[in-house]
C-alpha positions in Angstrom: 0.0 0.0 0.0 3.1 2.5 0.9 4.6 1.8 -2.3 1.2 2.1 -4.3 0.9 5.6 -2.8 4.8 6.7 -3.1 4.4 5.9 -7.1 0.9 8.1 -7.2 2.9 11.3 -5.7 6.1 11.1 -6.7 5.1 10.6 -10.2 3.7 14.5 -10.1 6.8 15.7 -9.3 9.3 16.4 -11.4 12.7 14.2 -11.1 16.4 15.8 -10.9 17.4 15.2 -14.7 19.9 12.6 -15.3 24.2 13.7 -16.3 23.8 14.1 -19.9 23.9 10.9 -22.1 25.9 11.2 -25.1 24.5 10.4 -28.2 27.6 10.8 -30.8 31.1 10.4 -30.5 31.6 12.7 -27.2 32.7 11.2 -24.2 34.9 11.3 -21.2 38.3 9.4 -20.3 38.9 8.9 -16.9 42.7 8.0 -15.8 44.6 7.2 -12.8 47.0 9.5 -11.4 49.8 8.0 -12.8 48.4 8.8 -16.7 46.5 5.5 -17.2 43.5 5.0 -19.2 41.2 3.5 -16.0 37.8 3.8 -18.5 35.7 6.2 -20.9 31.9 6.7 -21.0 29.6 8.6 -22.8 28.1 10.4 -20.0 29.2 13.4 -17.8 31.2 12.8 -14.5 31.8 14.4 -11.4 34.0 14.6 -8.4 32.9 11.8 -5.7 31.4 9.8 -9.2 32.4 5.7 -8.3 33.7 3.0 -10.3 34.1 -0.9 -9.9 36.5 -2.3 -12.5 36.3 -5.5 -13.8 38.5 -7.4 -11.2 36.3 -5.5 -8.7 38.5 -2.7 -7.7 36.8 0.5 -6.6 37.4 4.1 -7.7 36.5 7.2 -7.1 36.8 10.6 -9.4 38.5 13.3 -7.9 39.4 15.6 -10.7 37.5 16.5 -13.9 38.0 18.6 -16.5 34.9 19.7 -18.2 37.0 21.4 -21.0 38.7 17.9 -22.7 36.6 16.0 -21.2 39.2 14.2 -19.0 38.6 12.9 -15.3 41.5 11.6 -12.8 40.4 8.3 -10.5 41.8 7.4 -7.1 42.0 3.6 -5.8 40.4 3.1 -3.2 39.6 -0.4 -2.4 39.2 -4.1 -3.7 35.2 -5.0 -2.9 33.7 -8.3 -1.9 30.8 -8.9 -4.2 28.1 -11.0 -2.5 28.5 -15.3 -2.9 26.5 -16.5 -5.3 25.4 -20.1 -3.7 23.2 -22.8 -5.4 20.3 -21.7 -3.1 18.8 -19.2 -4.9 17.1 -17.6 -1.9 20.9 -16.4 -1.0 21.2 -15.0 -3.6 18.4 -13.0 -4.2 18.3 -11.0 -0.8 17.3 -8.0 -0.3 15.1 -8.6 -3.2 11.9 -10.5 -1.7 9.8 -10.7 -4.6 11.8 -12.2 -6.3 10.5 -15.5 -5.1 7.1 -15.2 -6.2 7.2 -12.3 -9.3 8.8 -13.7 -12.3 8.3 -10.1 -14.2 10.8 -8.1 -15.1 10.5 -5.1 -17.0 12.4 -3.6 -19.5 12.4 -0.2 -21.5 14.4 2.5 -23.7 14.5 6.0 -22.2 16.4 6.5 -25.6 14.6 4.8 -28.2 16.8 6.4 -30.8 20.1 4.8 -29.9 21.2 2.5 -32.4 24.5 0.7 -34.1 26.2 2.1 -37.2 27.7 -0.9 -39.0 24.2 -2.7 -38.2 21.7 -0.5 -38.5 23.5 2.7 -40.6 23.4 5.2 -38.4 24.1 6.2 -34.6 20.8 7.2 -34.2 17.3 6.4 -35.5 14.7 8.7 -34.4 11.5 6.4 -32.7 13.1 3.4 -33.9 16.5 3.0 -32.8 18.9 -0.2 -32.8 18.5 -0.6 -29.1 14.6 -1.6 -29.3 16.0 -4.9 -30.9 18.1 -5.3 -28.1 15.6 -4.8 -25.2 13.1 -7.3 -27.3 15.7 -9.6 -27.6 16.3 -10.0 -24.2 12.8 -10.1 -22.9 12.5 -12.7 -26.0 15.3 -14.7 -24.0 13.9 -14.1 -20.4 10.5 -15.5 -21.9 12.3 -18.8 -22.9 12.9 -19.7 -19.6 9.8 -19.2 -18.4 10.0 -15.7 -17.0 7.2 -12.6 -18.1 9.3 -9.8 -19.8 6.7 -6.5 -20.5 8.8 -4.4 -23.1 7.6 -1.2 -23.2 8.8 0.3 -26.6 7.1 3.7 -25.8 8.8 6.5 -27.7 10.9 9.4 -25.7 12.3 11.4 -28.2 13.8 13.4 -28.8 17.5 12.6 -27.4 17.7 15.3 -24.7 18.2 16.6 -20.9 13.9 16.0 -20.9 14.4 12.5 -21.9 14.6 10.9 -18.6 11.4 12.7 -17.5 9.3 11.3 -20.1 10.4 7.9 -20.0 9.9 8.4 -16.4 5.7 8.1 -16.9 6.8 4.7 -19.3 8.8 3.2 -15.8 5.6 4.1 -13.5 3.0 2.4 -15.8 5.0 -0.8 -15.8 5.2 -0.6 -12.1 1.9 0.1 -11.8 0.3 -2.6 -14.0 2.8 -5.2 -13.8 4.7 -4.8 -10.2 8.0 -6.3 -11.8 10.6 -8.0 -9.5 13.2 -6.2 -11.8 12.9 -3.4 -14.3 15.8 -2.7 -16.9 16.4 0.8 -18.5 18.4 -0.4 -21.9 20.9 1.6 -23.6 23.9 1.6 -25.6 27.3 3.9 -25.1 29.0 6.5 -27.7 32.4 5.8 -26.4 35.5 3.7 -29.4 34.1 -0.4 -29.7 37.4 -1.4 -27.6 36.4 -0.2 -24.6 33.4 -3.3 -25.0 33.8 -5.6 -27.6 34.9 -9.0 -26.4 34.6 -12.5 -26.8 32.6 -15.1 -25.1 32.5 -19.0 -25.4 33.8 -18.4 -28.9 30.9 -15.7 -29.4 32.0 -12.4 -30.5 30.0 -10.2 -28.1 29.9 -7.1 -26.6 30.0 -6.5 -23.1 27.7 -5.2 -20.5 28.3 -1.9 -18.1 25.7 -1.2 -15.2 25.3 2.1 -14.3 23.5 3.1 -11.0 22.5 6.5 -9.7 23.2 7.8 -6.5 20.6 10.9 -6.5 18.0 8.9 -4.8 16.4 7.2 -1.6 17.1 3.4 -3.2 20.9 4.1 -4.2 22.4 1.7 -1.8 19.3 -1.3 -2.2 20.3 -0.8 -6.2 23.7 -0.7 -5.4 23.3 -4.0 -3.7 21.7 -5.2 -6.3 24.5 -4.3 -9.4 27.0 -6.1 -6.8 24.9 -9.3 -7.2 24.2 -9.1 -10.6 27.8 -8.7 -11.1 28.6 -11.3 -9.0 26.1 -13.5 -10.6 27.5 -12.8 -14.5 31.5 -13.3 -13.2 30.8 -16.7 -11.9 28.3 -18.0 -15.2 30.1 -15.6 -18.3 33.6 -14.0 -16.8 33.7 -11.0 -19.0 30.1 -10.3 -19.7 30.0 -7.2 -17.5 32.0 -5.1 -18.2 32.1 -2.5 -15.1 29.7 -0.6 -13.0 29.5 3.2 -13.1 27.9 5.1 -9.9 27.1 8.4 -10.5 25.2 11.4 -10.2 21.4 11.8 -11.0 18.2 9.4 -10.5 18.1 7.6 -13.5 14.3 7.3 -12.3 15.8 4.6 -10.4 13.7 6.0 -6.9 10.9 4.5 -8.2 11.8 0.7 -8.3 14.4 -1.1 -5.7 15.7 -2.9 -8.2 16.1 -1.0 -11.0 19.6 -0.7 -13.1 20.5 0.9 -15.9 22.3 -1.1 -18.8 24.7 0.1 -21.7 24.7 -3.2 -24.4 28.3 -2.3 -26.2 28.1 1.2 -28.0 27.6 3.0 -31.6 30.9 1.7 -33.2 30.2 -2.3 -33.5 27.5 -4.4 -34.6 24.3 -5.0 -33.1 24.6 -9.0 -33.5 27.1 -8.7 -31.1 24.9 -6.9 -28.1 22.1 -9.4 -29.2 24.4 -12.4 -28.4 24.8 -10.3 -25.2 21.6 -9.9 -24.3 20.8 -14.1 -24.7 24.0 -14.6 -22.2 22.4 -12.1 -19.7 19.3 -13.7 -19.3 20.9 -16.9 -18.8 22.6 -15.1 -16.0 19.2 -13.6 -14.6 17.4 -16.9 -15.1 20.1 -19.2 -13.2 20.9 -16.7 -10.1 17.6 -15.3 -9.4 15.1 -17.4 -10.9 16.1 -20.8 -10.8 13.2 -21.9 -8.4 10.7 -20.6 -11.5 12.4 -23.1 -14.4 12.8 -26.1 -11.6 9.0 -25.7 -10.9 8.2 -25.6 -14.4 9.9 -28.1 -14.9 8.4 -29.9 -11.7 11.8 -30.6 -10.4 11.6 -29.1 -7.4 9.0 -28.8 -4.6 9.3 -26.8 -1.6 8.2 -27.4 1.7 5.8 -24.6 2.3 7.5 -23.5 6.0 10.9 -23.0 4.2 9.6 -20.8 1.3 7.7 -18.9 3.9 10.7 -18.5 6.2 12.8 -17.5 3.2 10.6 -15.2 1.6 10.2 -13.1 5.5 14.0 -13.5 6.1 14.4 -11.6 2.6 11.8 -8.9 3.3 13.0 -7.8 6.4 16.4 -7.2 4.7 14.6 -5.6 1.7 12.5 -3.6 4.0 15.3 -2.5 6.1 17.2 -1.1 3.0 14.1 0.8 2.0 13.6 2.3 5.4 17.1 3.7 5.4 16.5 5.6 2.6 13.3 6.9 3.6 14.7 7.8 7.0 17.2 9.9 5.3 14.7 11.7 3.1 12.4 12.3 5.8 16.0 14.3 7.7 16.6 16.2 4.3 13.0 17.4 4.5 13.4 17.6 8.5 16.4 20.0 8.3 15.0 22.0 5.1 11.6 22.6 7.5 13.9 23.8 10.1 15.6 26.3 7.8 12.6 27.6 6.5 11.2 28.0 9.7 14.1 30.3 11.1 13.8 32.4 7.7 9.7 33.0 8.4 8.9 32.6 11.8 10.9 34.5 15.0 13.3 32.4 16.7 11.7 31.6 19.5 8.3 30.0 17.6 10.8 28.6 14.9 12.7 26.5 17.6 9.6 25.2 19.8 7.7 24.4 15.6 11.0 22.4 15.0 11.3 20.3 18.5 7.7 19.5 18.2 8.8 18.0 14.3 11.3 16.6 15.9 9.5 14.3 18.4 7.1 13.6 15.9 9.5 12.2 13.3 11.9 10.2 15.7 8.3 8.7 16.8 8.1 7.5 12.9 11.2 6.5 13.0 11.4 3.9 16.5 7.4 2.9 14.7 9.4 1.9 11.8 12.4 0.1 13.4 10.3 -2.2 15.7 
């Protein structure tokens, strides 16, 4: 019921826009301190923007040069990324519903996006490359007997106001389909080496996930990337690339499990991204869907007690992470109040109209932690 209503309001209210995407050829290069190449991306970065390489080493930028376009990165540490066990319910945590919603969804806030060599152009007004992409993977998620809704609703044009109306496309499929997962699709505008790859003799291309921090579910998304990632290096090695944390939403508030996903960029073929997408939900499939394809099959049946405990052991984790970052939001709005207060109100009736807040919310907050 919370999240019913959170969807309703928040969707009247317009969302921080996203860095700006690159479309062409224009992108940054990010190096380490000692002049190497660390990674490019087609997207703007900022000072305190994170990185996870490959072999799981984190960065963060500290330097950037708007100018040419050039970043510097600091290491900072090597990351853990969750165990991925054979008992699917470890490795789906924090994400409950998993276990019982076999949806995902799946759209293109940039519908134009598309591969030159395949399809002739870098971009293809209504019609772009990427929709083959996002079909094919819900084609492949369907195949092993998951529900993919693609939404190929058109957000064009390619600009800063992109992200707002694809934002209305993300709250319809919440709202009519309650996915367990919802992918925003996209490819990058950065040179093909910086993805192409190969992949059980596959030429493919591989996979970056890009999560934003701007918003209340940054660290349950977060969570999430590190599992997926996790997930794909112990099935495909290779197949994901990186993972990019950075500034703006991505509309990613409205969903805790929603990731953004660049399939390869402009440069290389689509076939290659399409081979991708088949690998990636094998990936999904085996790691967070299993039980689905094992009951399908009729190879497994659970005792009703363990699903139940598993399912409740995974919400309260779920609903803890959620909590966090409503907690914060409600002290950003808390502190803001106070503020505006002092600015209208005398001092003396500001500071008894903020301890009487004050009581008020830490009573929401112990409510909320019982």
């Amino acid at each position: 019921m919370l999240l019913v209503f959170y969807i309703t309001f928040i969707q009247f209210f317009p969302v921080k826009a996203a860095p700006r995407h690159q479309e062409k050829p224009d992108y940054f290069t990010i190096y380490l301190k000692d002049g190497t190449m660390l990674f490019r991306i087609g997207k703007d970065v900022y000072v305190s923007d994170e990185y996870i390489s490959h072999d799981n080493k984190k960065y963060s930028i500290v330097e950037v040069n708007s100018l040419n376009k050039t970043a510097k990165a600091e290491y900072e540490e090597d990351i853990s990324l969750p165990e991925i066990t054979s008992t699917v319910s470890d490795n789906i945590k924090p994400a409950a519903s998993l276990q019982e919603n076999n949806v995902i969804g799946i759209y293109c806030t940039h519908n134009n996006e598309s591969y030159v060599p395949s399809d002739g152009k870098a971009s293809i007004e209504g019609n772009g490359g990427i929709l083959d992409v996002a079909k094919t993977l819900g084609k492949e998620l369907e195949k092993n007997s998951l529900k993919a809704i693609v939404d190929t609703t058109f957000h064009d044009p390619h600009d800063a106001g992109a992200y707002r109306r694809s934002r209305q496309t993300a709250v319809n499929i919440i709202k009519e389909n309650n996915p367990a997962i919802l992918f925003d699709i996209h490819r990058d505008a950065v040179p093909k080496e910086e993805y192409i790859t190969a992949l059980e003799g596959q030429e493919i291309t591989m996979i970056r996930i890009v999560v934003g921090k701007s918003n209340q579910n940054y660290h349950t998304n977060k969570d999430f990337a590190y599992r997926l990632k996790a997930a794909a290096d112990k099935h495909y090695p290779g197949l994901i690339k990186d993972i990019f944390i950075g500034k703006g939403s991505y509309n990613q508030d409205l969903h805790p499990r929603s990731l953004l996903l660049e399939f390869g960029t402009y440069t290389h073929m689509k076939e290659r991204a399409l081979k991708s997408a088949s690998f990636f939900a094998e990936v999904i499939t085996d790691s967070f869907f299993q039980h689905v394809k094992e009951e399908e099959d009729g190879d497994v049946e659970k005792d009703e007690d363990t699903k139940q405990r598993e399912i409740t052991s995974s919400m309260k984790d779920e609903n803890n992470a959620s909590i966090k970052g409503t907690i914060w939001l409600l002290i950003i709005l808390a502190v803001g109040s106070g503020l505006f207060f002092f600015i209208s109100s005398g001092k003396r009736e500001a500071w008894s109209k903020i301890q009487n807040y004050k009581k008020r919310l830490f009573s929401f907050i112990d409510k909320y932690k019982k």
